[in-house]
C-alpha positions in Angstrom: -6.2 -25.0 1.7 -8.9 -27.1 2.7 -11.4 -28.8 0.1 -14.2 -26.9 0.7 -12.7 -23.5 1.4 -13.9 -20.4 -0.6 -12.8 -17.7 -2.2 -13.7 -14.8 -2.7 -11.6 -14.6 -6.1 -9.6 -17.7 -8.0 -7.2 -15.6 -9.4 -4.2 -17.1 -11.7 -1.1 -14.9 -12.9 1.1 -16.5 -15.6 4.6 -15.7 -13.9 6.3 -15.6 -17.3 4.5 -12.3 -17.7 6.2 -10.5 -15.3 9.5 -8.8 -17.2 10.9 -6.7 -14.5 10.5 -6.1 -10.9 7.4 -5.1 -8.8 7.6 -3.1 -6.2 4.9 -1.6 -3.6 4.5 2.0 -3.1 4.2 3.6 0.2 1.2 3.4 2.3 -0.7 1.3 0.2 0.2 -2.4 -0.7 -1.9 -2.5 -3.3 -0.2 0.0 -5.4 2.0 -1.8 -7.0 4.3 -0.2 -9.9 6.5 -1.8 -12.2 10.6 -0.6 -11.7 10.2 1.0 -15.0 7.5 3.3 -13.6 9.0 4.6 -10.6 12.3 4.8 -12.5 14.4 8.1 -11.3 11.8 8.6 -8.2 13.4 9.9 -5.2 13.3 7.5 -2.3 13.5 8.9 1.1 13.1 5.8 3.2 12.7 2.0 2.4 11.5 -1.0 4.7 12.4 -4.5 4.0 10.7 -6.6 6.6 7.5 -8.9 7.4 6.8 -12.3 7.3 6.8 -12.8 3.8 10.6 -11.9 3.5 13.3 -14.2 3.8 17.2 -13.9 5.2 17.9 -13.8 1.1 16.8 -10.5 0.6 18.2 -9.3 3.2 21.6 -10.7 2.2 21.1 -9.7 -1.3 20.1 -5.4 0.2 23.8 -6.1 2.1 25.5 -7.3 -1.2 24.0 -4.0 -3.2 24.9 -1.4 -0.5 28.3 -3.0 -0.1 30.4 -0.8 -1.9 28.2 2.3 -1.2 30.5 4.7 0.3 30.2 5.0 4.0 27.6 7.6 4.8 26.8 8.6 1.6 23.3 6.7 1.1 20.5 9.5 1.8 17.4 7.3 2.2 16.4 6.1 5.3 17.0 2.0 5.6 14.3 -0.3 8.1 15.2 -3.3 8.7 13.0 -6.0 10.3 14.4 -9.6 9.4 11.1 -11.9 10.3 12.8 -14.4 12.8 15.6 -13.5 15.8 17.4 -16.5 14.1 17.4 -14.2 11.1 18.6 -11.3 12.5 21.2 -13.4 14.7 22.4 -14.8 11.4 22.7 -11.4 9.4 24.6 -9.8 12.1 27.1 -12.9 12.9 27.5 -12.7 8.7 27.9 -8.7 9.1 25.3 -7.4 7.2 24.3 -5.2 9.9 27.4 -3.3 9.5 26.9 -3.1 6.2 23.6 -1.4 6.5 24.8 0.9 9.5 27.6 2.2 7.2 25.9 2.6 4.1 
């Protein structure tokens, strides 16, 4: 940032904190749960996508649903890798049919 820039808040989070996984809840970014707290929640559809993502979570979604049984996943999967190179990648390194099958 530059020197003079200002903020509204200086915020600091001590990332040694954080034990488990933080996830965001539907329509609202800023309500964020712990795993612990949405823990045996049904989930009818999930998003992995935006800028902020990289082709590793993408790759690391493809390496969970792996050995899902073909068809037998009943949530609803989006995926939108941030860059074409990214999604060129995934598909040449057959995620993509990972995802479809699952």
């Amino acid at each position: 940032a530059d020197e003079d820039a200002e903020y509204a808040i200086d915020m600091t989070i001590n990332m040694s904190d954080i034990k488990e996984p933080i996830l965001c809840c539907p329509n609202d970014p800023d309500d964020a749960k712990t795993l612990a707290d949405v823990a045996g929640d049904t989930i009818d559809e999930v998003f992995i996508g935006s800028c902020m993502t990289n082709i590793g979570h993408f790759r690391a979604a493809g390496k969970l649903l792996q050995d899902v049984p073909a068809g037998s996943l009943k949530t609803r999967l989006w995926i939108a890798p941030p860059t074409k190179m990214d999604a060129r990648q995934l598909m040449e390194e057959g995620y993509y049919n990972i995802y479809a099958q699952a």
